[in-house]
C-alpha positions in Angstrom: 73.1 22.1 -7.8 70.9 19.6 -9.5 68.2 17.7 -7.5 68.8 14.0 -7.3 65.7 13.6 -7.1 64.3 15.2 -10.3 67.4 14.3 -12.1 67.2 10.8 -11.2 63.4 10.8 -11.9 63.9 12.3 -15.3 67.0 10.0 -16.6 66.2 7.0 -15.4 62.7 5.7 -14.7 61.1 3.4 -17.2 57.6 1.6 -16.8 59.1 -1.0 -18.5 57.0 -3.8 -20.0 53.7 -1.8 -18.8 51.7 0.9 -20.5 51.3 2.3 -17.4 52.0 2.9 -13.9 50.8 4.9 -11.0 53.2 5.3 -8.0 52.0 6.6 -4.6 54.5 6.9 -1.3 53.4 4.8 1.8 52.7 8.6 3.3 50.4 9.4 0.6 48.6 6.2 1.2 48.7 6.8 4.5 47.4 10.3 4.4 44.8 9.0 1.8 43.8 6.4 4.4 43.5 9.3 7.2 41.2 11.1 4.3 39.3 8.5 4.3 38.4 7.9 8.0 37.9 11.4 9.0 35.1 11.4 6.0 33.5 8.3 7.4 30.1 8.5 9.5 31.3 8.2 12.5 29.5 4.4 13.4 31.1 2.7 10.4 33.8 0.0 11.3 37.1 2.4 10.7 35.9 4.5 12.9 34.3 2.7 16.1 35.4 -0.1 16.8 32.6 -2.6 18.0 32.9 -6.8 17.9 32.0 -9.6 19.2 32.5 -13.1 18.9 33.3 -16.5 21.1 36.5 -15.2 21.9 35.9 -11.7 23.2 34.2 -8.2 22.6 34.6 -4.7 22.0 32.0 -2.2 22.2 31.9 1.1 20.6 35.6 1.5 21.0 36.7 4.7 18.9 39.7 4.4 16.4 42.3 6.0 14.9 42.7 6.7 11.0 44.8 3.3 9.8 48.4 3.4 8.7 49.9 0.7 6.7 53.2 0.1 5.9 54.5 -0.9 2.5 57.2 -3.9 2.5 60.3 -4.3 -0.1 62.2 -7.2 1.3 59.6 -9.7 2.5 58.0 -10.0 -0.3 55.1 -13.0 1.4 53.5 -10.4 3.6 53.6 -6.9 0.9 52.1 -4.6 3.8 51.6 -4.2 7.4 48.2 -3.3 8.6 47.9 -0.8 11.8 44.7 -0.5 14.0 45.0 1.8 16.5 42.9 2.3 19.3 42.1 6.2 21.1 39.4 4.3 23.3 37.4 1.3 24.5 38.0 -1.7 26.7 38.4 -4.8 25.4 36.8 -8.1 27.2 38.8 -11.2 26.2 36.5 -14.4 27.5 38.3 -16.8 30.3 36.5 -19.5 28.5 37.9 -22.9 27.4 37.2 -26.5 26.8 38.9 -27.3 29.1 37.6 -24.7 32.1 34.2 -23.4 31.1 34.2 -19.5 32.6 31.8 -17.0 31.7 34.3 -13.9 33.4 36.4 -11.9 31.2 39.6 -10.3 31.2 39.4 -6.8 30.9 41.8 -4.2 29.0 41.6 -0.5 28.1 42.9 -0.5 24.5 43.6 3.5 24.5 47.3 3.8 22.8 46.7 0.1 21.4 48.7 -0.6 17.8 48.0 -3.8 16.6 49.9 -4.9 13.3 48.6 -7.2 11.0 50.4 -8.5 7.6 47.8 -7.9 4.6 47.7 -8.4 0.6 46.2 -6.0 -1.5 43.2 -8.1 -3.1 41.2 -6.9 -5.5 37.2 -7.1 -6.6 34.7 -5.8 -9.2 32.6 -3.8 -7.9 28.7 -4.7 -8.7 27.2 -2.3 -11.5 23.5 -2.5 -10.1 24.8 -1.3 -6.2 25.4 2.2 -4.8 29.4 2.0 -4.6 29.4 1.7 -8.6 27.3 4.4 -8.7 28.9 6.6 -6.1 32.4 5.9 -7.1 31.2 5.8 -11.3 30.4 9.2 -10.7 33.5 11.0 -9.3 35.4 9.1 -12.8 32.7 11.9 -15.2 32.3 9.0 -17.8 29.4 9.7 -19.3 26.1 7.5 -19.7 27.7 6.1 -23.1 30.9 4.7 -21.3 31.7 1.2 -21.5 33.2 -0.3 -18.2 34.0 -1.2 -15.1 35.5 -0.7 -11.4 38.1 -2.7 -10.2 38.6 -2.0 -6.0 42.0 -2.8 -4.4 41.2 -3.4 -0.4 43.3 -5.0 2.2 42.9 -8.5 2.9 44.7 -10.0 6.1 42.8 -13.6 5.4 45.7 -15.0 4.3 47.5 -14.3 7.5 44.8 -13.3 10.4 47.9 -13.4 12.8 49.3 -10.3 14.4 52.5 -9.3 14.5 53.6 -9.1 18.7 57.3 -7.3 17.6 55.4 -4.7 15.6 52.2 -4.0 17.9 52.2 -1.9 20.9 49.6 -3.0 24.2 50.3 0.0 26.5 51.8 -1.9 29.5 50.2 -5.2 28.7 52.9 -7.8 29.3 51.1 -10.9 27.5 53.8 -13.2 29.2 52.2 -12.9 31.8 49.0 -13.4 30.7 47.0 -16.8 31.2 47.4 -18.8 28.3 43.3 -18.9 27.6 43.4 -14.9 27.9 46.2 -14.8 25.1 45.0 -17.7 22.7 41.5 -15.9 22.4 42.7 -12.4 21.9 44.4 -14.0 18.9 41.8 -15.5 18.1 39.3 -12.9 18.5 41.7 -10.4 16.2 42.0 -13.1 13.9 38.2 -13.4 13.6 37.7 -9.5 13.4 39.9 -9.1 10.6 38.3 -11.9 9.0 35.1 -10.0 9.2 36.7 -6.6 8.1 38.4 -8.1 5.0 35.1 -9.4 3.7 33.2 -5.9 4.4 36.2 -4.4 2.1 36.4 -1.7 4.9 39.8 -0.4 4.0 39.5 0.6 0.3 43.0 1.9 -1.4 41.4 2.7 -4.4 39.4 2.3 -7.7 40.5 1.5 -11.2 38.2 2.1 -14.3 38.8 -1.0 -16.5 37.0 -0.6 -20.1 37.4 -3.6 -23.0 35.9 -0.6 -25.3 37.9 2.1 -25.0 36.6 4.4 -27.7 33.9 4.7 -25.2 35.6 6.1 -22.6 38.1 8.0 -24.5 37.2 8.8 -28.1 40.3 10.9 -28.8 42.8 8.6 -27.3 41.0 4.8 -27.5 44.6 3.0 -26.6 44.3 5.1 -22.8 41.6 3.3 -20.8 42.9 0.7 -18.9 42.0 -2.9 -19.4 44.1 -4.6 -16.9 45.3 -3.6 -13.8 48.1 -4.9 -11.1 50.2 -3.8 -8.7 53.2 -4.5 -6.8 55.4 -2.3 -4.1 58.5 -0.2 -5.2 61.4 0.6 -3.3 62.9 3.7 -2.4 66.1 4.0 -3.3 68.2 7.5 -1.8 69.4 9.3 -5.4 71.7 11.1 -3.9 74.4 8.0 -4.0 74.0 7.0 -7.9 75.5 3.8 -6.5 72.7 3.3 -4.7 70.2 2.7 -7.4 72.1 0.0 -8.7 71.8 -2.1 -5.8 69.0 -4.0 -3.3 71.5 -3.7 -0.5 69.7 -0.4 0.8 66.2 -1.4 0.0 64.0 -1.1 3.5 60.9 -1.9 4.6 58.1 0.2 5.9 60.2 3.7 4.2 57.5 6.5 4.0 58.9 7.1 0.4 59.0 3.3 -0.4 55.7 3.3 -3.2 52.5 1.0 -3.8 52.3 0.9 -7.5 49.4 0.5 -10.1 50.9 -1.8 -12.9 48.5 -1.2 -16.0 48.0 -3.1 -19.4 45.9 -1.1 -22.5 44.0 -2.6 -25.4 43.3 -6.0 -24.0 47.2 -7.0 -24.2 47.7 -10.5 -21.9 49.5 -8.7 -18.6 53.5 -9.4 -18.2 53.3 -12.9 -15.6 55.6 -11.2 -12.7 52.9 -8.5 -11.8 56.6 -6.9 -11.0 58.3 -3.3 -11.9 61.7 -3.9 -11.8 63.6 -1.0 -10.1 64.7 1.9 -12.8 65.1 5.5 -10.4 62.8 7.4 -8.4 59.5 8.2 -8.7 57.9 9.7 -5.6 59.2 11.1 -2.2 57.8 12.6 0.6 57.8 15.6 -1.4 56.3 14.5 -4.8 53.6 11.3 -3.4 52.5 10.1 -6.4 52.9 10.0 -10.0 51.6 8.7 -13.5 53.7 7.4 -15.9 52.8 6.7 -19.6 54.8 4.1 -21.6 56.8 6.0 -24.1 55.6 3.6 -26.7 52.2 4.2 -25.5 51.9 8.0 -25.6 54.0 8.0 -28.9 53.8 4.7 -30.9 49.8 3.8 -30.3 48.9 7.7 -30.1 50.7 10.8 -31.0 52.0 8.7 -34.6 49.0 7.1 -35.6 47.2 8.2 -38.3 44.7 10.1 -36.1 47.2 12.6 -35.9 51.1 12.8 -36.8 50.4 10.5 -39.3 47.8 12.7 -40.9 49.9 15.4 -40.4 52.8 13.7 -42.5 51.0 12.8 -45.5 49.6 16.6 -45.7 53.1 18.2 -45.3 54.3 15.8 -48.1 55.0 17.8 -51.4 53.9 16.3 -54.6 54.9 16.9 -58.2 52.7 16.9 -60.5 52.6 17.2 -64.2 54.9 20.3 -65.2 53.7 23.0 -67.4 56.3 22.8 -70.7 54.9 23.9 -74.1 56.7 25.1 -77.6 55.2 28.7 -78.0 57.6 29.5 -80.8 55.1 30.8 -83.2 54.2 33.6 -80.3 57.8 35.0 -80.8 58.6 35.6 -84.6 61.5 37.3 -83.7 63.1 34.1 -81.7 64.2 31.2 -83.2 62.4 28.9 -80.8 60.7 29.2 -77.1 59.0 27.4 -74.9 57.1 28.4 -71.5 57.4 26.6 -68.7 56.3 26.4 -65.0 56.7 24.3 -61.8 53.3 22.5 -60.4 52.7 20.7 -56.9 50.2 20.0 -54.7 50.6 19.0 -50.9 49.1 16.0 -49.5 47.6 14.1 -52.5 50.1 11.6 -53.3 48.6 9.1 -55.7 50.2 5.9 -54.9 49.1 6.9 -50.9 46.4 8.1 -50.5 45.4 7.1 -46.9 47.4 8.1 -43.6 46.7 5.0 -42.7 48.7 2.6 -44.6 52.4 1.8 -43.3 53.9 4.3 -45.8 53.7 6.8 -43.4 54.4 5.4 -40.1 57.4 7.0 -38.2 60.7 5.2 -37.4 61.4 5.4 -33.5 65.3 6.3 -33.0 65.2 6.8 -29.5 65.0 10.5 -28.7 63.1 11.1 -31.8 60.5 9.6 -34.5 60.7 10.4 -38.0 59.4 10.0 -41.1 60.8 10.3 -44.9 59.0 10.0 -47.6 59.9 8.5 -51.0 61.7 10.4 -53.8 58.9 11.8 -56.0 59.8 12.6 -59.9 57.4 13.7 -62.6 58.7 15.3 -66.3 57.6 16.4 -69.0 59.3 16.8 -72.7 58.4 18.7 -75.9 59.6 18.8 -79.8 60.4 21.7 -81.3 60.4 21.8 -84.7 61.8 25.0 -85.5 65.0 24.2 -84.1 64.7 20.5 -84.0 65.2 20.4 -80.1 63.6 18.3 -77.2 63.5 20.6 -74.0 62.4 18.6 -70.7 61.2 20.1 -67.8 61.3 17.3 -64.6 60.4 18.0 -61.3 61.7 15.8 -57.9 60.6 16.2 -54.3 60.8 14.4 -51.4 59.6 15.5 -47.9 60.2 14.5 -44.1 58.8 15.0 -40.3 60.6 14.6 -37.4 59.3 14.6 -33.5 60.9 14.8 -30.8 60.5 16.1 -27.3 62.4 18.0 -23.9 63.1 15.8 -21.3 62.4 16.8 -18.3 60.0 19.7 -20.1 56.9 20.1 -21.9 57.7 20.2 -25.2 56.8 18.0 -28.0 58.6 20.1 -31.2 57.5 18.2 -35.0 59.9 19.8 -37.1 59.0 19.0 -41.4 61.1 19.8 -44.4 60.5 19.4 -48.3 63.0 20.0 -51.1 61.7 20.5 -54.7 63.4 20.5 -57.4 62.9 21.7 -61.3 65.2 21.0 -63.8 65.1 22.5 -67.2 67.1 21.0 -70.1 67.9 20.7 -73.6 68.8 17.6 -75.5 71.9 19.4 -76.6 73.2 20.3 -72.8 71.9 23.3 -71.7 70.3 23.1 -68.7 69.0 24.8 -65.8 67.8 24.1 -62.3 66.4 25.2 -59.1 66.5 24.2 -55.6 63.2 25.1 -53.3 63.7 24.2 -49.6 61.0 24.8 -46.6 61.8 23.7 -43.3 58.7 24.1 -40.9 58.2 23.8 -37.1 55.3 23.5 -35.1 55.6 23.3 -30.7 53.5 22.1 -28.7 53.6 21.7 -24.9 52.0 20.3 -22.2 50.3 22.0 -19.1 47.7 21.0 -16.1 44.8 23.1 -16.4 41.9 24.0 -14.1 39.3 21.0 -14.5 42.5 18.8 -12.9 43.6 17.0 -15.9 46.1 17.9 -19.0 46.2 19.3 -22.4 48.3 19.4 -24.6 48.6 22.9 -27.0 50.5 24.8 -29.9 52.4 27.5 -28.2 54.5 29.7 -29.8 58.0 29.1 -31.0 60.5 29.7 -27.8 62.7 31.5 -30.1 60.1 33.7 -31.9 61.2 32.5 -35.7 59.3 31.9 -38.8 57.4 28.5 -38.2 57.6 28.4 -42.2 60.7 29.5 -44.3 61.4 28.2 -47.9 64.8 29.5 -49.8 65.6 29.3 -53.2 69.1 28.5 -54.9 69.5 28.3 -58.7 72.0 27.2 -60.9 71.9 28.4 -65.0 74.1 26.4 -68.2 73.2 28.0 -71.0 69.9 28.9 -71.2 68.4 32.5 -70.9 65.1 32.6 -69.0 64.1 34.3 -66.0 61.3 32.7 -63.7 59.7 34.6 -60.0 61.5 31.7 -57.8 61.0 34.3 -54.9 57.6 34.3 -55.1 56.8 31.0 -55.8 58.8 30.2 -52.3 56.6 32.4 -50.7 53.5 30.7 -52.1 54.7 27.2 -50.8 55.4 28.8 -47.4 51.6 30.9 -47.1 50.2 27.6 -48.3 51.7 25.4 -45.2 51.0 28.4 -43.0 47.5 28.7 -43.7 47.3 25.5 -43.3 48.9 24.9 -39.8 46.9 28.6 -38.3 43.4 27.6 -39.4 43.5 23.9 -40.2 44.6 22.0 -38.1 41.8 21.6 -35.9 41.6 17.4 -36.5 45.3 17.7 -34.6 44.7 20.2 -31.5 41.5 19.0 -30.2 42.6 15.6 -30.0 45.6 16.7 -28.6 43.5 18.8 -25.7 41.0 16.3 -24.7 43.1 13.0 -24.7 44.2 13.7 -21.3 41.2 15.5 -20.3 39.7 13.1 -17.4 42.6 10.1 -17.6 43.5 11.3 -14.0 40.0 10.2 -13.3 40.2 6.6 -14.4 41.9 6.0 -11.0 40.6 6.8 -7.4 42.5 7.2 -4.5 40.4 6.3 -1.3 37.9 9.1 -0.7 38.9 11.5 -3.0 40.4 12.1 -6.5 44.0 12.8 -8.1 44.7 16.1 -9.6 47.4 16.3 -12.1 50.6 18.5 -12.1 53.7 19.5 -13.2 53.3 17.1 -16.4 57.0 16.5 -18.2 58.9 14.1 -20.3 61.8 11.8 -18.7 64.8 11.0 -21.0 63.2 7.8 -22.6 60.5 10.0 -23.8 58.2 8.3 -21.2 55.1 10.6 -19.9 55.2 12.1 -16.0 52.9 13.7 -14.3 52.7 15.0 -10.7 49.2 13.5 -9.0 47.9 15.3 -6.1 45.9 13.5 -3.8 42.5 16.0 -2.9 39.6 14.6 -0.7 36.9 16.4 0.7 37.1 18.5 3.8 36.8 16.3 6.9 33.4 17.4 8.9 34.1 18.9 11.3 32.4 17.2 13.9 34.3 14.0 12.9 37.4 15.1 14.3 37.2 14.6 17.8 38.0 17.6 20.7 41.8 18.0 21.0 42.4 16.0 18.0 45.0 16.8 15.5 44.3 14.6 12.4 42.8 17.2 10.2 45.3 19.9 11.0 48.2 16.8 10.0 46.0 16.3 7.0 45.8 20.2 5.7 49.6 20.1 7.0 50.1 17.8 4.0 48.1 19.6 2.0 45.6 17.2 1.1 41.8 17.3 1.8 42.1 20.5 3.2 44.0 22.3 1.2 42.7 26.0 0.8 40.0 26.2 -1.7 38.5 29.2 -3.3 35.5 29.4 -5.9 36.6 33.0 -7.5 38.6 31.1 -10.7 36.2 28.6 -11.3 32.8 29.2 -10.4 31.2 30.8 -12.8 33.1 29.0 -15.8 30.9 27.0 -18.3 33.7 25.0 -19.2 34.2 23.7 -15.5 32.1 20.9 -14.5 30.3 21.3 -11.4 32.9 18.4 -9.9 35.4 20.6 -10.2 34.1 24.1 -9.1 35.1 23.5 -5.4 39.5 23.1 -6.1 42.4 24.0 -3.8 43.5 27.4 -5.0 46.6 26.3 -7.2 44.1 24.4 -9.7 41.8 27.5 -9.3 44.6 29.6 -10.7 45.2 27.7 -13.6 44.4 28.2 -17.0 40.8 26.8 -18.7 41.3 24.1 -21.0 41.6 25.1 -24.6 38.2 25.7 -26.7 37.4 23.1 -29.2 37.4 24.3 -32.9 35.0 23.0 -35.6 36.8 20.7 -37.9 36.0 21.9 -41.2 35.3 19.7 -44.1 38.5 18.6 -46.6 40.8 20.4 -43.4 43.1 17.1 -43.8 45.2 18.6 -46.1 46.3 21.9 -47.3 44.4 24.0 -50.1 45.4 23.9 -53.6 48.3 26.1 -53.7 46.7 29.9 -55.0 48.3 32.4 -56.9 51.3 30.3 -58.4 53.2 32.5 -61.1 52.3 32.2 -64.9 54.7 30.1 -67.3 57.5 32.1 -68.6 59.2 31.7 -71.5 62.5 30.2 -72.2 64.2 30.7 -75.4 65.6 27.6 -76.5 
């Protein structure tokens, strides 16, 4: 039985109007959030707990990790912001206008929850301080790169009070509290998270944004993100199609309900509703986050630009070029009149286009596939004979085509190519003769996570094992006696392509490896990094990938005795997910970054070496070998 899940997250999610999105489940922020504190030096602010204003004090009260809670229905207060106290004792001040009192009202916070409604606000982060630099790093941009970090925090300033339905006081009964006890706790809460909004204490997570993105991704400029939003996403169970059709169900607080990254590309004005309406599923707890490219992104401003498929195109196309017809009659005493004749083509060098990047060969999106046709091509050729006052004419036609397409839910991107040529000999008294040369070509290419955490994209071989060139022949023969080597000059069209695709194509495949090389690194998860996995197509064509969340290992003297935080945390396998150095280690492809990985990125395969791009590669070779004219006897 199918998986709603999978199935609804390959036929019907859609990013919509952005060229990107980044989904992660309130449990993986959650988890990312628990990352985070366990890494933190055990004095910072989400860790101990120690304030003090008019209205009260805490002193070196010790925290929990916080939890937040993402919200679908209220829209005016997005999430709920936990803090919950282990132990301390708070001091609320008995002071007023009214009554001045220097006592205080005393409570032992352990077990405390207090719930506050937050935004998610967002900053640039200051290139000259030590977070750029520190967070910069974990992106491996190098020194050339051109851009900047975006931070999303929470921010409860807009609403500094808490929640009493959601937040849990032990056996505090504020009811019965005196009213000057209860108006400055709220107050002194209100102040603290005042204070902990402007120290951006509770980072979510870093966005590179680059206006030149050539410099941050040279083989895939469009990538890099230039703008970025967000906005929550609601779970929605697939098991009742019904069910995604409708807000009826939507919940707040779900741990699968998602917090999602809305990103613009090439310095295009952001849609106004900072809003992705509801298409199917992309996370749950099982599968916490996800990237999704833009099917118009990864195809229409990449993969069939003139960079690559476009390139590709013009050096499949088959041209014509002058045939070879000439009256040899005074070779062949014995005949009344002959002439030799021969086809001739070249691939790739079509006069009236001679640049991939004009609009002549951009593809035509149909949905499920792009393709491309090129015009009808014709050149011909005539000679007099005079000893038998005849015109033969020899004319030539081509016309060739690409095709690309994908499998949803799979990795593969299949370019399929054809070219039909065709020579017609004839006289100007009827005879005639002609021949039909078809090729159909494939090439397949798939996608796969490797070991450094991000993707490639490489030729693999055909799933079915066939020829990934083939040309035929068929003939047809009025009249006229001549015999030419159609066999072999099918062969010599298919050798050509297929020399060309096995040794050539090196301006293609390393684009096609390094594109995704470090785009899982653009965006930073609190404390740690996103790996990618399980990388696959939906139906629209759109780009998924899996993104695992992996933080450093907690020290271990951060967890406090009898705790259970970092056992929950390798439970989910995040930060502590078992690591192992054996794959890796000694690999000079592997950046030291990435040397220290859980054990299923260990395992995986080294991205694909980089081949030299050698000089006129852009299109095939000069057909060699083609046969010699042969003679007709007209």
């Amino acid at each position: 039985m199918a998986d709603p899940f999978a199935t609804s997250q390959v036929n019907d999610t859609n990013p919509k109007e952005y060229d990107q999105v980044i989904l992660a489940s309130q449990a993986t922020i959650n988890a990312q959030l628990k990352n985070m504190w366990a890494l933190a030096d055990e004095k910072s602010n989400i860790r101990t707990f120690t304030v003090s204003n008019l209205a009260g004090s805490i002193d070196g009260a010790k925290l929990e990790a916080p939890e937040i809670s993402l919200n679908i229905v209220d829209r005016t207060k997005p999430i709920y912001y936990y803090l919950k106290f282990m132990s301390g004792t708070l001091k609320v001040s008995k002071n007023s206008k009214q009554r001045p009192d220097n006592t205080t009202a005393d409570f032992n916070v352990a077990g405390w929850s207090v719930c506050f409604p937050a935004q998610i606000s967002r900053v640039m982060v200051e290139k000259d301080g030590d977070e750029f630099k520190n967070h910069s790093a974990k992106t491996g941009l190098d020194s050339g790169s051109v851009f900047s970090l975006a931070k999303f925090f929470l921010d409860a300033t807009t609403s500094t009070l808490y929640i009493a339905s959601l937040s849990k006081f032990g056996d505090i009964d504020w009811a019965k509290q005196p009213d000057v006890v209860r108006k400055n706790f709220k107050t002194f809460m209100s102040q603290w998270m005042i204070d902990m909004a402007e120290d951006q204490q509770t980072v979510l997570g870093y966005s590179v944004v680059a206006a030149d993105g050539a410099s941050v991704n040279a083989h895939a400029p469009s990538f890099p993100p230039t703008a970025v939003d967000h906005c929550n996403y609601p779970w929605r169970d697939p098991s009742n199609s019904a069910n995604l059709k409708t807000v009826k169900n939507d919940k707040d607080s779900l741990p699968e309900n998602g917090f999602c990254y809305l990103i613009t590309t090439q310095s295009k004005v952001p849609p106004d509703a900072q809003y992705l309406a509801y298409s199917g599923t992309f996370v749950n707890q099982t599968h916490g986050a996800v990237f999704c490219m833009n099917r118009a992104q990864f195809w229409g401003d990449w993969l069939l630009t003139a960079d690559l498929l476009r390139k590709l195109a013009r050096g499949t196309e088959m041209i014509p070029t002058a045939p070879y017809i000439k009256d040899v009659s005074s070779d062949y005493p014995d005949e009344d009149a002959v002439v030799e004749v021969a086809p001739r083509f070249v691939f790739g060098k079509n006069p009236d286009h001679p640049s991939e990047d004009g609009s002549y060969f951009a593809f035509i999106d149909h949905g499920s596939e792009w393709t491309w046709t090129g015009n009808l091509l014709s050149k011909s050729e005539s000679v007099y004979v005079p000893s038998n006052g005849k015109t033969s004419s020899l004319e030539e036609t081509a016309r060739s085509s690409v095709k690309a397409t994908f499998v949803a839910g799979g990795q593969r991107i299949i370019i399929t190519g054809s070219n039909w040529f065709i020579m017609r000999y004839s006289k100007n008294t009827g005879e005639h003769s002609t021949a039909k040369v078809e090729t159909a070509w494939h090439l397949t290419f798939a996608l796969a996570a490797v070991n450094d955490g991000g993707l490639q994209i490489t030729r693999v071989p055909d799933p079915a094992r066939t020829e990934n060139v083939k040309t035929t022949v068929t003939s047809e023969n009025n009249g006229v006696n001549w015999s030419y080597p159609w066999d072999k000059f099918a062969g010599i069209i298919s050798s050509t392509l297929r020399g060309w695709f096995d040794s050539s194509l090196a301006w293609l495949t390393n684009g096609l490896i390094n594109a995704l090389k470090g785009h899982h690194r653009l965006f930073l998860p609190a404390s740690g990094v996103f790996l990618m996995q399980d990388p696959r197509f939906n139906k629209r064509g759109d780009l998924l990938v899996g993104l695992h969340y992996d933080g450093a290992e907690p020290p271990a003297d951060n967890v406090p005795s009898g705790d259970k935080s970092k056992a929950k945390v390798r439970a989910a396998g995040f930060a502590a997910a078992p690591r192992q150095r054996f794959a890796v280690s000694d690999d000079p492809k592997v950046p030291d970054v990435f040397k220290n990985l859980p054990i299923k990125w260990a395992s995986l395969p080294t991205r694909a070496t980089l081949l030299p791009v050698q000089p006129d590669s852009h299109i095939p070779s000069a057909p060699e070998g083609l046969p010699a004219p042969v003679p007709v006897f007209a």
